[in-house]
N, C-alpha and C positions, 0 to 999 in steps of 0.2 A: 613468544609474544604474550605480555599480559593481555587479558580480556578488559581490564577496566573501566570504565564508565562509556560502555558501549552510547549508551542512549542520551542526548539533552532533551530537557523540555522545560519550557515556557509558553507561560498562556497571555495573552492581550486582548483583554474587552472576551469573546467567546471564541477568538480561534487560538487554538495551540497548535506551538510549533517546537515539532520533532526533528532531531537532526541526529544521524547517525555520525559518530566521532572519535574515529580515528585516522586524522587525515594523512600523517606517514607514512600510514599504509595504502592508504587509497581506499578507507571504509573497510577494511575485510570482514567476512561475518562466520557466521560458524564457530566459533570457539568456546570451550567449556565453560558454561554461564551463558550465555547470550540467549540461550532459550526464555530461561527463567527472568531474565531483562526483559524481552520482549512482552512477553508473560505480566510484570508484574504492571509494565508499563502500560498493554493494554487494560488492566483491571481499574488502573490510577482515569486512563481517557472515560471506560465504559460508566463509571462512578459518581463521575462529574457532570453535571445535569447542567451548568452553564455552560458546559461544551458544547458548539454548533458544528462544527470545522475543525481541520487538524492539517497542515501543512508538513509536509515530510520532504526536507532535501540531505543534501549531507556535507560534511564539512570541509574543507579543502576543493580539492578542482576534481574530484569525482565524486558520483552518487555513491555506487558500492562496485568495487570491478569482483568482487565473488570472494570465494576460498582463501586460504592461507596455503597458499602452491608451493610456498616455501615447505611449512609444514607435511605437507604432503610428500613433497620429493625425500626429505628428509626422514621420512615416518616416527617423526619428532611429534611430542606432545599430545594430544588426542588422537595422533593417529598411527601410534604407535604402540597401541595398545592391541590386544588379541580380537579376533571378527565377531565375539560377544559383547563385548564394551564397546567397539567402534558402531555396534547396530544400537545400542544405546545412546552413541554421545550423537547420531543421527537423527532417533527418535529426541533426543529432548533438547541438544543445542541448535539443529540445522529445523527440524520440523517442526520443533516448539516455537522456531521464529514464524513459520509461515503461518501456522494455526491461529499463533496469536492476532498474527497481521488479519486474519479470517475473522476475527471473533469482535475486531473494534466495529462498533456500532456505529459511531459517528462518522458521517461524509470525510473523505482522506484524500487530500489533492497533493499529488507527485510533481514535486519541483525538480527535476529531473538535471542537475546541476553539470552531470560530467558522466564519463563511463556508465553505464549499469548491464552487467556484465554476470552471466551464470547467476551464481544465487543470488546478486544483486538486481539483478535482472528482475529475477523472480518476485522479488520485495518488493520492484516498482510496481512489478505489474499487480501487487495487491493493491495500490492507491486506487479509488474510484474513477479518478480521473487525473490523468497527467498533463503534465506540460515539460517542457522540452528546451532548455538551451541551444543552442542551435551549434554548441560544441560538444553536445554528446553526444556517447555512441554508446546502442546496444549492442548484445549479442548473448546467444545460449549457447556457449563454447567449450559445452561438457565431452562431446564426442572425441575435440582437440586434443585434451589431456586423459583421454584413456577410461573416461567416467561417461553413467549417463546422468539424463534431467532427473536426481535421484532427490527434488526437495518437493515434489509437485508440479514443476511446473509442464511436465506431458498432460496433464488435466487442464490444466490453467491458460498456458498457450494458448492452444487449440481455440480454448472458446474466445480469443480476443481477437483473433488475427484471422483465425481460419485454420483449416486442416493445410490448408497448400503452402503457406506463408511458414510457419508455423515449422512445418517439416523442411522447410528449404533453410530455414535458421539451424536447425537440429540436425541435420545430414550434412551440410557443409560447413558449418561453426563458423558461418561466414559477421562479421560484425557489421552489422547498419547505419546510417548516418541519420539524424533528428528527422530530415525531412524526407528519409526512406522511412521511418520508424511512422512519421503521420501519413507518407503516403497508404499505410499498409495497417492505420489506423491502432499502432502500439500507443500510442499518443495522439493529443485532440490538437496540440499548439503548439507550434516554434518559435522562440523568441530569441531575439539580442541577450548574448548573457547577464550584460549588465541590466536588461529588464525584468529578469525570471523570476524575481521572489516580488515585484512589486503588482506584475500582473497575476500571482499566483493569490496575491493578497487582495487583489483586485475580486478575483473569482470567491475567494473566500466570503468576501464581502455579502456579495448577493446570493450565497446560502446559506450565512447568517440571518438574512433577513426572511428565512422561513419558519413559520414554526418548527421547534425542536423535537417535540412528541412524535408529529409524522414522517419529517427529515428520517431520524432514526429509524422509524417504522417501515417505508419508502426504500432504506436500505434494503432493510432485514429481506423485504420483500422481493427484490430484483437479486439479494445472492442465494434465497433459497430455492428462485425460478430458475436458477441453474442447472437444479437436479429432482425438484419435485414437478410432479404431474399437472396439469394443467386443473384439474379439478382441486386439489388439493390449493393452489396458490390461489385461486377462487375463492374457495372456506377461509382462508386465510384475509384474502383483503375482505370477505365482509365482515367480520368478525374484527378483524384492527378497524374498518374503517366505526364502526358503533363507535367504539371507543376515542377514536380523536373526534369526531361528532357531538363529542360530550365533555370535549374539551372549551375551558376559556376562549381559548388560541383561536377555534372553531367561529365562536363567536365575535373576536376581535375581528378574524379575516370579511366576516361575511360582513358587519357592520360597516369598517372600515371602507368597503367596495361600495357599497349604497352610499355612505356619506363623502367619497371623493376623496381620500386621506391615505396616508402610508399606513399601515398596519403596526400596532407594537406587540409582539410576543415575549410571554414573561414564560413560556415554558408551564403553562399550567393548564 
């Protein structure tokens, strides 16, 4: 299978929107190139200072259902190469994708359109917040085919769902249904399919309407509380906070609030 233009994008007013595209496959990801896609496509979002938002769904009637299993079975194409290049085409097509998904600054809302399955799975679960067709289905069904959660997502899991949830996906490769997936908090929203990209826009909406300086900051903030120290994330927001304090933006909000009015943020 060619790798070809894994990624679309389009931007509207401040959200862009990402769609993963290849829908005869069903999204597959992992393939030689797609790191360096994900990669450049993040550089293009983190760049763009009129970026507020970024909607991520994918094209056809699934999100991503994972791997190219075809490939695999076959030990065709990248994966038919010797266990020194396959730990490379690892590192830079499969974990070059997650990295990058790690590294966009700007809020990322998961339209969660169909399947998202293993390493699709994984890519949802980098959006900030999801939302959910009410005909998709997850699942981390690496165990099934002989593999483990080898892109991240044993780190990533965990911290969304829980240690129990989490390992009950990963030991029985069981796949979940939308509203198993928000009971268990893998997602915030189930919708009628035909409503998913317009309430996703919806949501878009009202965090366009925050300033962009701290939006982004606000990110940065809650994924590196992840794994730094509590004292450390402390230095950190006083230290960002100076700095939007001394923003325009700053000034619009607090004005705005005293005179009774919607807020305008130019991003300054």
């Amino acid at each position: 299978m060619s790798n070809g233009d894994l990624l679309l994008f389009d931007k509207r007013g401040h959200v862009g929107y990402l769609t993963l595209n290849r829908p005869d496959k069903r999204n597959p990801l992992g393939l030689a190139g797609d790191g360096e896609q994900f990669k450049a496509m993040a550089a293009r979002i983190n760049g763009d200072f009129d970026l507020r938002c970024v909607i991520m769904t994918g094209a056809g009637s699934a999100f991503s259902a994972g791997g190219d299993l075809k490939a695999m079975r076959d030990r065709s194409g990248e994966f038919g190469v010797d266990n020194l290049r396959l730990r490379d085409h690892y590192r830079d097509s499969i974990h070059g994708i997650i990295k990058a998904m790690w590294s966009i600054e700007v809020p990322m809302i998961g339209a969660i359109n169909g399947p998202a399955i293993g390493l699709g799975g994984d890519v949802a679960s980098l959006c900030d917040i999801r939302l959910s067709a009410a005909s998709a289905k997850f699942g981390a069904t690496f165990l099934k085919i002989g593999l483990i959660p080898g892109d991240g997502g044993a780190w990533l899991l965990p911290r969304i769902i829980g240690w129990s949830r989490a390992a009950q996906l990963y030991f029985t490769g069981e796949v979940v249904d939308a509203q198993t997936a928000r009971e268990w908090g893998l997602v915030s929203e189930v919708y009628p399919d035909g409503e998913l990209m317009a309430e996703a826009e919806k949501l878009a909406s009202k965090i366009c309407a925050q300033p962009p300086q701290a939006l982004r900051m606000t990110k940065r903030l809650m994924r590196d509380g992840l794994t730094a120290s509590f004292d450390t994330i402390m230095e950190m927001s006083a230290a960002m906070q100076v700095l939007v304090q001394r923003t325009d933006d700053h000034v619009e909000a607090v004005n705005s609030f005293f005179e009774k009015r919607a807020p305008k943020f130019e991003g300054k």
